[in-house]
TIKOLLO-733731 format. One record per atom (N, C-alpha, C, O): x, y, z; residue number from 1; residue in one letter; atom name. Coordinates in nm, 4 decimals, padded with zeros to 6 digits, always signed. Example, Ala and Ser with C-alpha at 12.3 -4.5 7.8 and 13.67 -1.06 7.14 Angstrom:
- X  Y  Z  n  res  atom
- +01.3190  -00.5690  +00.7800  1  A  N
- +01.2300  -00.4500  +00.7800  1  A  CA
- +01.3200  -00.3300  +00.7800  1  A  C
- +01.4236  -00.3319  +00.8465  1  A  O
- +01.2850  -00.2250  +00.7080  2  S  N
- +01.3670  -00.1060  +00.7140  2  S  CA
- +01.2900  +00.0030  +00.7870  2  S  C
- +01.3409  +00.1138  +00.8039  2  S  O
END
This chain:
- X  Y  Z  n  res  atom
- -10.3501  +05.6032  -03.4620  1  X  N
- -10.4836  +05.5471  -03.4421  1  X  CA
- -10.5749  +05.6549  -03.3843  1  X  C
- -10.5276  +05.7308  -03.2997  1  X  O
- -10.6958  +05.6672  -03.4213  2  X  N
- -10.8126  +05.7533  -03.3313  2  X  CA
- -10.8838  +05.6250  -03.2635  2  X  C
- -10.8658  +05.5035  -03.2715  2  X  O
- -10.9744  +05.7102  -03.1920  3  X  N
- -11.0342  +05.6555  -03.0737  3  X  CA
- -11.1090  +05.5619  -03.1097  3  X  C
- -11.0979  +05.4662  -03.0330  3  X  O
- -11.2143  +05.5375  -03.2305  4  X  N
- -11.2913  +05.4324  -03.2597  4  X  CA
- -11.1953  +05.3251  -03.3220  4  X  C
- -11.2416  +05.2114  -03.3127  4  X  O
- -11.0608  +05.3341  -03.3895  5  X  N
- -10.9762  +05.2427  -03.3898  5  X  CA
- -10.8987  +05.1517  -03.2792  5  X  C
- -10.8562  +05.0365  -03.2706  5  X  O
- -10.9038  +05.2537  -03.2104  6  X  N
- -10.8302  +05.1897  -03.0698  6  X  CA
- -10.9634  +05.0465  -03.0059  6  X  C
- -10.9444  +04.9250  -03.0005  6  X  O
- -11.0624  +05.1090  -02.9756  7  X  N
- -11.1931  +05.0892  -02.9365  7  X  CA
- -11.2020  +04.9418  -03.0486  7  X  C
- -11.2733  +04.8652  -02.9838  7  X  O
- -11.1818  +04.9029  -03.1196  8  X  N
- -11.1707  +04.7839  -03.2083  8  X  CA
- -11.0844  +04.7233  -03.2282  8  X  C
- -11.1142  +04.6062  -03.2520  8  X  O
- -10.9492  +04.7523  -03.2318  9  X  N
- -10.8353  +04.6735  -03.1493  9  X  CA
- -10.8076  +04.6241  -03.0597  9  X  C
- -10.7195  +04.5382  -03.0554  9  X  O
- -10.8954  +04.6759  -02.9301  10  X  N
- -10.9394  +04.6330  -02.8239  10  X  CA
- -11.0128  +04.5231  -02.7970  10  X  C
- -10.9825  +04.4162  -02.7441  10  X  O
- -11.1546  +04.5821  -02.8593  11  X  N
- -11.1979  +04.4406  -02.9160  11  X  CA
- -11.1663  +04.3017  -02.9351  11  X  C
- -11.1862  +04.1839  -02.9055  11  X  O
- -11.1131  +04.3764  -02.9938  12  X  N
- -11.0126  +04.2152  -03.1206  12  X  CA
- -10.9346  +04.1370  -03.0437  12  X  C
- -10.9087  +04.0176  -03.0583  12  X  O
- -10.8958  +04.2189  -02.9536  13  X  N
- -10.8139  +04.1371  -02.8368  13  X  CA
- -10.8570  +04.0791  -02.7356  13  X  C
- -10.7773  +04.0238  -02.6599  13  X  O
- -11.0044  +04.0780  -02.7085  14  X  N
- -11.1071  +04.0276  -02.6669  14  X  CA
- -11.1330  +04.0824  -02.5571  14  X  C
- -11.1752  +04.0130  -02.4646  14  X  O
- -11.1193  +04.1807  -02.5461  15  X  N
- -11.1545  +04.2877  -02.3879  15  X  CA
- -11.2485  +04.3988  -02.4711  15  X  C
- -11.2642  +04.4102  -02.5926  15  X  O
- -11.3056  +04.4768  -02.3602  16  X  N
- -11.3794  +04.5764  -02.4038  16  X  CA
- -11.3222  +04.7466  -02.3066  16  X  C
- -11.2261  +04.7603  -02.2309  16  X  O
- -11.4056  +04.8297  -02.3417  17  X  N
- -11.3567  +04.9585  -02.2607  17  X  CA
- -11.4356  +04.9716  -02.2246  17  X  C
- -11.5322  +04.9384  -02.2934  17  X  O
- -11.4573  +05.0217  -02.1077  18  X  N
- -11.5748  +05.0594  -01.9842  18  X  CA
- -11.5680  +05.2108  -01.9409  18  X  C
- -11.4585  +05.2503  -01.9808  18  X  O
- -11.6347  +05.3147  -01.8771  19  X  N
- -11.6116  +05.3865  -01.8339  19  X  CA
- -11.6492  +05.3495  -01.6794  19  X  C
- -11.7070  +05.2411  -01.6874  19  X  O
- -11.6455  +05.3742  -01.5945  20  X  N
- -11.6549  +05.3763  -01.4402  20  X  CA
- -11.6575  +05.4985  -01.3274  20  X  C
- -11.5680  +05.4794  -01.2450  20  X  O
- -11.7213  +05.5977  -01.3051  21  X  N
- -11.6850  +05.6996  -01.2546  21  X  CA
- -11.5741  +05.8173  -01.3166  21  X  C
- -11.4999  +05.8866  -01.2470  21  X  O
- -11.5844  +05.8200  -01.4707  22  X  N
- -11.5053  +05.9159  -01.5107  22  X  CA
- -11.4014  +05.8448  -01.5425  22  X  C
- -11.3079  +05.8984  -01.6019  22  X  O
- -11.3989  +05.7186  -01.5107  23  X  N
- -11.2271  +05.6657  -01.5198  23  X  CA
- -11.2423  +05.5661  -01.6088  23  X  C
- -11.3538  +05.5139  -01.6119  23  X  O
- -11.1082  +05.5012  -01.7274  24  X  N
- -11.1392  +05.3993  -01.8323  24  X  CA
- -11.1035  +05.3029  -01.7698  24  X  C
- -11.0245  +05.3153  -01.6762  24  X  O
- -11.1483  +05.1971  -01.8031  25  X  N
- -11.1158  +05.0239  -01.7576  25  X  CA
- -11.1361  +04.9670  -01.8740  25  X  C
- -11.2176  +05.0049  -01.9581  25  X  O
- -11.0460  +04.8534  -01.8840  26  X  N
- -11.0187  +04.7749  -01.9616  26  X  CA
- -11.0774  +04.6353  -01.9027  26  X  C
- -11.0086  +04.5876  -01.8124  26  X  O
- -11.1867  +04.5665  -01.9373  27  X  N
- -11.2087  +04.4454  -01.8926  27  X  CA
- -11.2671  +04.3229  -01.9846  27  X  C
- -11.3124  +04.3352  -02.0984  27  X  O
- -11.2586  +04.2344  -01.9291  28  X  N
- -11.2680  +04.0875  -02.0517  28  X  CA
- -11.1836  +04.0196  -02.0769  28  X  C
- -11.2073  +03.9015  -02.0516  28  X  O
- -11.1011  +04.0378  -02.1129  29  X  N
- -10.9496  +03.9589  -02.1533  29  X  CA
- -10.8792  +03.9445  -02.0323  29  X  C
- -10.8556  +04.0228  -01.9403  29  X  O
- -10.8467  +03.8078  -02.0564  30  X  N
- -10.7945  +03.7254  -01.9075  30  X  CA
- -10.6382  +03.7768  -01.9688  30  X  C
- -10.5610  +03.7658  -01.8735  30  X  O
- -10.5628  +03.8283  -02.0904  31  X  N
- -10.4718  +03.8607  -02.1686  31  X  CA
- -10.3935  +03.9897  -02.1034  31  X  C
- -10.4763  +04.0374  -02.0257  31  X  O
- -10.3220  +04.0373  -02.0998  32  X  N
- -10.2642  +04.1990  -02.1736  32  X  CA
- -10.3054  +04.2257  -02.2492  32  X  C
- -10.3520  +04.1454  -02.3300  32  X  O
- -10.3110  +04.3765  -02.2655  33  X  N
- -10.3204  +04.4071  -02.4252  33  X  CA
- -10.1680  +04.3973  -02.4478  33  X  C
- -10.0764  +04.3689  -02.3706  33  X  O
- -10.1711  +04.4339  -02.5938  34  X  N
- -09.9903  +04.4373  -02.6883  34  X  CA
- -09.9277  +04.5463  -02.6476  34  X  C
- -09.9948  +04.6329  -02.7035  34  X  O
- -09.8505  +04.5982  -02.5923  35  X  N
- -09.7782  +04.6855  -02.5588  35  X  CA
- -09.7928  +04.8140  -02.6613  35  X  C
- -09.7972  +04.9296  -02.6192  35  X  O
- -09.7975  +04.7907  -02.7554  36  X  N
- -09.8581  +04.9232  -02.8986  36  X  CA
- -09.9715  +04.9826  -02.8325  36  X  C
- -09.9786  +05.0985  -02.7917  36  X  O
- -10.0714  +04.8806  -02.8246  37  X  N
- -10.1991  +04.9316  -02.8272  37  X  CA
- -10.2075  +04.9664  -02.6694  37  X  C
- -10.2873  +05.0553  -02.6398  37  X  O
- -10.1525  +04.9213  -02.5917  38  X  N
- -10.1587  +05.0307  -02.4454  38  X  CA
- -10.0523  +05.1338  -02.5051  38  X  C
- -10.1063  +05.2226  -02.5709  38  X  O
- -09.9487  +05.1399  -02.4990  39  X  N
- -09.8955  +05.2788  -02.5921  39  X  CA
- -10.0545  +05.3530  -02.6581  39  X  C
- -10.1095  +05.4470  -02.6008  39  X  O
- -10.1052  +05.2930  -02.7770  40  X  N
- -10.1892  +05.4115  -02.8581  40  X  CA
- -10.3419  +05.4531  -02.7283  40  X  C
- -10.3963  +05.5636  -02.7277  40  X  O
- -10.3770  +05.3532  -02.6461  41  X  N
- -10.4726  +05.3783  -02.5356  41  X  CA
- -10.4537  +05.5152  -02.4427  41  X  C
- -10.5355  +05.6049  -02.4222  41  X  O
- -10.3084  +05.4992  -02.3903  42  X  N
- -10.2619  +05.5802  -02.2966  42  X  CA
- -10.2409  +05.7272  -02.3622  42  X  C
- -10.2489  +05.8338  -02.3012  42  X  O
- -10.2063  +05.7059  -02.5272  43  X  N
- -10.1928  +05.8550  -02.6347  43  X  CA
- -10.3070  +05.9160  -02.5949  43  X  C
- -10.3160  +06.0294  -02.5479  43  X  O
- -10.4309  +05.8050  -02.6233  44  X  N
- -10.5799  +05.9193  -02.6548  44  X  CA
- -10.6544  +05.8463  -02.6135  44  X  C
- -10.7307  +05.7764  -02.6801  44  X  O
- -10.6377  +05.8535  -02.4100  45  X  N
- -10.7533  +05.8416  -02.3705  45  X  CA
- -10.8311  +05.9107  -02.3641  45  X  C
- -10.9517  +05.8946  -02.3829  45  X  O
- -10.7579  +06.0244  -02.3284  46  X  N
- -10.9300  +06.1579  -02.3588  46  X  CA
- -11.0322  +06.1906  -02.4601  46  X  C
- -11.1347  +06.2561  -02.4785  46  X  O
- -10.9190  +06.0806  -02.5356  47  X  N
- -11.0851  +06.0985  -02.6875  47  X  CA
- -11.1393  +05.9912  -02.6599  47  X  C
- -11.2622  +05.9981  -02.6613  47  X  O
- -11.0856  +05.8663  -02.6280  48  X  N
- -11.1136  +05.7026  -02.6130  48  X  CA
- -11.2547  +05.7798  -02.4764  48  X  C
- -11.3535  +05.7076  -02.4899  48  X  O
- -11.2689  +05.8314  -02.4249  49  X  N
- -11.3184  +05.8629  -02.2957  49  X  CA
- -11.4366  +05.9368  -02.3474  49  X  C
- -11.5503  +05.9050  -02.3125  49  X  O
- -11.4139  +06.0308  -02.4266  50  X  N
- -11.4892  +06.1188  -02.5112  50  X  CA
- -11.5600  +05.9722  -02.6273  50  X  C
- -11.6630  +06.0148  -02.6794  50  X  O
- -11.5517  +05.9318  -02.6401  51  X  N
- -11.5693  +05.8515  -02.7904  51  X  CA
- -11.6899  +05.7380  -02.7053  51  X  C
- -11.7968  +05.7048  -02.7564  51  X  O
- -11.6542  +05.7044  -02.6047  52  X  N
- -11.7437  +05.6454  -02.4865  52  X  CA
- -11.8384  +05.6928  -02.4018  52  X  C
- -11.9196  +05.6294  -02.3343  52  X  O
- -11.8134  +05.8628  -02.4154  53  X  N
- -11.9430  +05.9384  -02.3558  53  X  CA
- -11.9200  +05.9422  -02.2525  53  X  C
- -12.0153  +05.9262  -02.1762  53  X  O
- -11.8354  +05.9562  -02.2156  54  X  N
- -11.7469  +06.0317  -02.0886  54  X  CA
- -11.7929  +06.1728  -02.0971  54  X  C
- -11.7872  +06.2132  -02.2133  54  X  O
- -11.8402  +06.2681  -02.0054  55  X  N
- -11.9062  +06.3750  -01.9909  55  X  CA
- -11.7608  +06.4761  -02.0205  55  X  C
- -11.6601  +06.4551  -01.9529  55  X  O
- -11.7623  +06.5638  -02.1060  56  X  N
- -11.6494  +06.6497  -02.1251  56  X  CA
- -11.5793  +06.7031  -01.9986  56  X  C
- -11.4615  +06.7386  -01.9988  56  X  O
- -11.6621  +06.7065  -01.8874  57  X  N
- -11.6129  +06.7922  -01.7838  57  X  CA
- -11.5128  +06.6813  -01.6921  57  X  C
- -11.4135  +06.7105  -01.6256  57  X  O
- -11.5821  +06.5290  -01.7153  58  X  N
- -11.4707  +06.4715  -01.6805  58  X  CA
- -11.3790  +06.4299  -01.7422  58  X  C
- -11.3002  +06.3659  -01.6726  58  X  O
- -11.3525  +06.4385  -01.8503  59  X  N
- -11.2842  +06.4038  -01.9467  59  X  CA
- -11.1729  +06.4876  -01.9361  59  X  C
- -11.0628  +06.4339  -01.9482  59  X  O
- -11.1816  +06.6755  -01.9048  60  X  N
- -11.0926  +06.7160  -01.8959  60  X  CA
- -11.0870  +06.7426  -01.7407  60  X  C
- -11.0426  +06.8565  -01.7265  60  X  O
- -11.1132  +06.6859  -01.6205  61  X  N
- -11.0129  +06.6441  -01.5286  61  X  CA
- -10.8824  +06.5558  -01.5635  61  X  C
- -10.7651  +06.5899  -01.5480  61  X  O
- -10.9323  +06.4321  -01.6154  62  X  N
- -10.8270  +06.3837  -01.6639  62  X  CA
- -10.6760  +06.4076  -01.7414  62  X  C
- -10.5709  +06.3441  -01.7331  62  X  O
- -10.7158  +06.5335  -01.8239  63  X  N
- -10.6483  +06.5819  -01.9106  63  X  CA
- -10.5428  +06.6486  -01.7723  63  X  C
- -10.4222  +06.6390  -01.7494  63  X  O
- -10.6337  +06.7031  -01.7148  64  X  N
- -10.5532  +06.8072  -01.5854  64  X  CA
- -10.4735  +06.6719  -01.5026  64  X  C
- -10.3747  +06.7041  -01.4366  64  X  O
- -10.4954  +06.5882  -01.5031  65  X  N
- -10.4359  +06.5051  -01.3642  65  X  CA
- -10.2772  +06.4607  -01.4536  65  X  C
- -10.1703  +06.4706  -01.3934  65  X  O
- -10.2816  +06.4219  -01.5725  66  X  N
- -10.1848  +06.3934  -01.6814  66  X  CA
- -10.0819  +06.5432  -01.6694  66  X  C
- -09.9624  +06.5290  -01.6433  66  X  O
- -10.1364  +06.6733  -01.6892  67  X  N
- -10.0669  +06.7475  -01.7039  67  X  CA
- -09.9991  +06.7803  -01.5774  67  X  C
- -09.8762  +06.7810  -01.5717  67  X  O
- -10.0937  +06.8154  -01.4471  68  X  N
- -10.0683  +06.8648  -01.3614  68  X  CA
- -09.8884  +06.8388  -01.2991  68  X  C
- -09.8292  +06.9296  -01.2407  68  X  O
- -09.8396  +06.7338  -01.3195  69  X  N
- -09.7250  +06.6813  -01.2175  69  X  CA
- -09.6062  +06.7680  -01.3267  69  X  C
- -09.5054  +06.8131  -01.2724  69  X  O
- -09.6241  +06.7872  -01.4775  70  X  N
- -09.5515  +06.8505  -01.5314  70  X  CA
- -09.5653  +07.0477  -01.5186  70  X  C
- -09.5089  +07.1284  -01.5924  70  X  O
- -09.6380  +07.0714  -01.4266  71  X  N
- -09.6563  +07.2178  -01.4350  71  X  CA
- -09.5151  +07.2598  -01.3520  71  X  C
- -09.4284  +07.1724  -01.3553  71  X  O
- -09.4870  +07.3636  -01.2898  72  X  N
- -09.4531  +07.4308  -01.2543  72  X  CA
- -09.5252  +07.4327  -01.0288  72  X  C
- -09.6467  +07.4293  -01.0093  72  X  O
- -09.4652  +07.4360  -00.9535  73  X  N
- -09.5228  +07.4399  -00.8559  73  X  CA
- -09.6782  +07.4912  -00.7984  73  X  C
- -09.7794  +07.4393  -00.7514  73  X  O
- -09.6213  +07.6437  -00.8388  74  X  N
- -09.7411  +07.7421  -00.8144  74  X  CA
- -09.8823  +07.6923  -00.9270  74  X  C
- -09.9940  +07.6939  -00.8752  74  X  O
- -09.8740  +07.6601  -01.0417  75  X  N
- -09.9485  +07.5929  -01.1224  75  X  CA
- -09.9842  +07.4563  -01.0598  75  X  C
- -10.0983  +07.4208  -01.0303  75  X  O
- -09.9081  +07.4082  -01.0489  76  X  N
- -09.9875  +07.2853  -01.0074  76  X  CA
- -10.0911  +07.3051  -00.8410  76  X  C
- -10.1800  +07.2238  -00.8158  76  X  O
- -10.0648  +07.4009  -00.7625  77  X  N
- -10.1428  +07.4126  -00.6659  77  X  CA
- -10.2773  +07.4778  -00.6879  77  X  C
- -10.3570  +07.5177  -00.6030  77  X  O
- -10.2860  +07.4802  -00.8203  78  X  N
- -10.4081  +07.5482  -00.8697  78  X  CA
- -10.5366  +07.4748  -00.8539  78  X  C
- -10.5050  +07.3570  -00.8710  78  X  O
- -10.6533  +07.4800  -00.8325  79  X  N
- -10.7365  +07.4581  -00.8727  79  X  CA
- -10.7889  +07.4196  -01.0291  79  X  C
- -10.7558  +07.4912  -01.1236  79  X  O
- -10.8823  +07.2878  -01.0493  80  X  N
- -10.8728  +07.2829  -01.1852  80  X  CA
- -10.9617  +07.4109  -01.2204  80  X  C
- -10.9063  +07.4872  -01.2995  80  X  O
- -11.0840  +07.4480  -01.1787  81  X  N
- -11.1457  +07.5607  -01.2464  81  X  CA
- -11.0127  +07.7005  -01.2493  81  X  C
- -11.0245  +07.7758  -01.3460  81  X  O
- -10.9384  +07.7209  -01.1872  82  X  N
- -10.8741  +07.8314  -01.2093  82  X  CA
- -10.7410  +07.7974  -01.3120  82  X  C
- -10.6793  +07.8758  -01.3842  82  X  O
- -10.7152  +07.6135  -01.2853  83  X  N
- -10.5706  +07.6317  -01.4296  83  X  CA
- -10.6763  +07.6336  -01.5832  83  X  C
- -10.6540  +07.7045  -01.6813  83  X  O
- -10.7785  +07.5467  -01.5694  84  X  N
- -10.8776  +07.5807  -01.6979  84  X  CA
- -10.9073  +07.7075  -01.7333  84  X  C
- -10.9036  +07.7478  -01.8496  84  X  O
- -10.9417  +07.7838  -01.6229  85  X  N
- -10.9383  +07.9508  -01.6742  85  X  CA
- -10.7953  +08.0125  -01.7006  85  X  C
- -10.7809  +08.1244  -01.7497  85  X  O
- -10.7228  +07.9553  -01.6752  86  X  N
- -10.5677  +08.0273  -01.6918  86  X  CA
- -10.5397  +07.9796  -01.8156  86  X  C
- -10.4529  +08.0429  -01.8758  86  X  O
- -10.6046  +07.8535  -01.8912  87  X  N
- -10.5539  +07.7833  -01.9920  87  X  CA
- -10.6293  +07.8711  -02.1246  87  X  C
- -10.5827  +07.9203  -02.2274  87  X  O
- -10.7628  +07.8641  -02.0697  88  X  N
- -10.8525  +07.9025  -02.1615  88  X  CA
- -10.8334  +08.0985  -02.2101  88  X  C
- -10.8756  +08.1608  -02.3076  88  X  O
- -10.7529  +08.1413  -02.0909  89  X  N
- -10.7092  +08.2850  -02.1347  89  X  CA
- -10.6366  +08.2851  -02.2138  89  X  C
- -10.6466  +08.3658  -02.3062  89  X  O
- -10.5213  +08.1810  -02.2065  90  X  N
- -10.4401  +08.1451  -02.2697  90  X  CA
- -10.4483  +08.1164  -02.4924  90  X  C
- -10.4055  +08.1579  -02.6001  90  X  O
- -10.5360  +08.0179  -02.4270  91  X  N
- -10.6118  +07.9911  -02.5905  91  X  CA
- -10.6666  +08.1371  -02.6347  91  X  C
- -10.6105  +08.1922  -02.7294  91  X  O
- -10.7708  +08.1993  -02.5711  92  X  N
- -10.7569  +08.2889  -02.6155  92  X  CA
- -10.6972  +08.4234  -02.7227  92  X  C
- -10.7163  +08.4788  -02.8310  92  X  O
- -10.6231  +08.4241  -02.6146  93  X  N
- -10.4234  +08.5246  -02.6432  93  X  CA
- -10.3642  +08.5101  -02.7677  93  X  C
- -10.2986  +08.5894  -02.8353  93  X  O
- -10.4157  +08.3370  -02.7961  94  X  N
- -10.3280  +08.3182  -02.9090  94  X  CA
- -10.4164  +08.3472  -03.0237  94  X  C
- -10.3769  +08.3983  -03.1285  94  X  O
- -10.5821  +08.2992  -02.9895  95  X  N
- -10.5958  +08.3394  -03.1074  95  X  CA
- -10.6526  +08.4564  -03.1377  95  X  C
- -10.7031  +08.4665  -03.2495  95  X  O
- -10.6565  +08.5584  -03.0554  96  X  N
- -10.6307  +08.7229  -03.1095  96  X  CA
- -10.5180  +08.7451  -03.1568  96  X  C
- -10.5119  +08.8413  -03.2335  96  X  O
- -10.4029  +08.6752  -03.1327  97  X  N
- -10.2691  +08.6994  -03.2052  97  X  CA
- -10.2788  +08.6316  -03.3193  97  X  C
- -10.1959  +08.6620  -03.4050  97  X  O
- -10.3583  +08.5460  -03.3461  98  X  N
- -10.2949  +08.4855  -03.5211  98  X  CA
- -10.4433  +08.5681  -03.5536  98  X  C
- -10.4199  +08.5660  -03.6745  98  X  O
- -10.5470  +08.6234  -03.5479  99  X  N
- -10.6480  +08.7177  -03.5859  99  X  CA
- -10.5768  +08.8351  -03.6507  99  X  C
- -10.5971  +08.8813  -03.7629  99  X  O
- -10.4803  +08.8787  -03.5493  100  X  N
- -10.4272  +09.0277  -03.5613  100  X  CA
- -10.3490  +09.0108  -03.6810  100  X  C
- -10.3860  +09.0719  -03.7812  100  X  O
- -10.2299  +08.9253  -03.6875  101  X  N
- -10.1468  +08.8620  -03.8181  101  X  CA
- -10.2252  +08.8574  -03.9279  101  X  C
- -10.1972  +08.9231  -04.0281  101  X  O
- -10.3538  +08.7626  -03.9185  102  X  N
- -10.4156  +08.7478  -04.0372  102  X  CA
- -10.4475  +08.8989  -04.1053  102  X  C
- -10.3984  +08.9402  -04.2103  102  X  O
- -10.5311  +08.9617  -04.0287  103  X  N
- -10.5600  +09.1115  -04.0660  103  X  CA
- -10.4306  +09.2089  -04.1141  103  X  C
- -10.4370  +09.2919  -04.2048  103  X  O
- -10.3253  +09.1826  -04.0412  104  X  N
- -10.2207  +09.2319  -04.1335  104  X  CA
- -10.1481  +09.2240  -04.2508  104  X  C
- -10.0671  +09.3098  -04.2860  104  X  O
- -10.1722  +09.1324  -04.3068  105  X  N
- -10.1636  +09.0415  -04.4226  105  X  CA
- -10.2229  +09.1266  -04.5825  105  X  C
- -10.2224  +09.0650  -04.6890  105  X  O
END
C-alpha cells in the first residue's frame, strides 16, 4: 500500500489521520483498526506523515526516533543534525561510487 491508500482504508474504517505536533493520530473510530492496516500504517508512516503535510524536517525526526534504538551506542548518542550529516555523507559515498562504476563501463 502507499500512503494515499492507507489514508482511505482508514477512512473506510471510519477514523481519520490527524497530524498533532509532528506526531500521527488516528481518531474517529470508537473501533481498532484491522491489524493489516496498522501493520501497513506503522510500514509508511513517514510518507502517511509526508502525504498529510507533515513538514519534512519533522517527518525525518521520526524516521531518526524508529532508527535510533537499532544503532550502535556511540551512534545513537548522536545528535539528530550530526547522525543526518553522518547519513547524508553516507548517501553521498555511495553515489560517487555507483558514478565511478558507471563511468567505467
Amino acid at each position: 500500500m502507499n500512503a494515499l491508500e492507507i489514508v482511505r482504508a482508514v477512512q473506510e474504517h471510519g477514523a481519520t489521520l490527524a497530524l498533532e505536533g509532528g506526531r500521527l493520530l488516528v481518531k474517529g473510530s470508537g473501533e481498532r483498526l484491522p491489524s493489516d492496516l496498522r501493520v501497513e500504517l506503522a510500514r509508511h508512516k513517514t510518507e502517511v506523515l509526508v502525504a498529510l503535510g507533515c513538514p519534512m524536517d519533522k517527518a525525518l525526526v521520526n524516521i531518526l526516533e524508529e532508527l535510533r534504538p537499532n544503532l550502535s551506542p556511540a551512534l545513537r548518542a548522536l545528535p539528530d543534525e550530526k547522525l543526518l550529516a553522518l547519513v547524508n555523507w553516507h548517501i553521498i559515498a555511495a553515489w560517487e561510487k555507483t558514478i565511478s562504476r558507471l563511468h567505467q563501463r
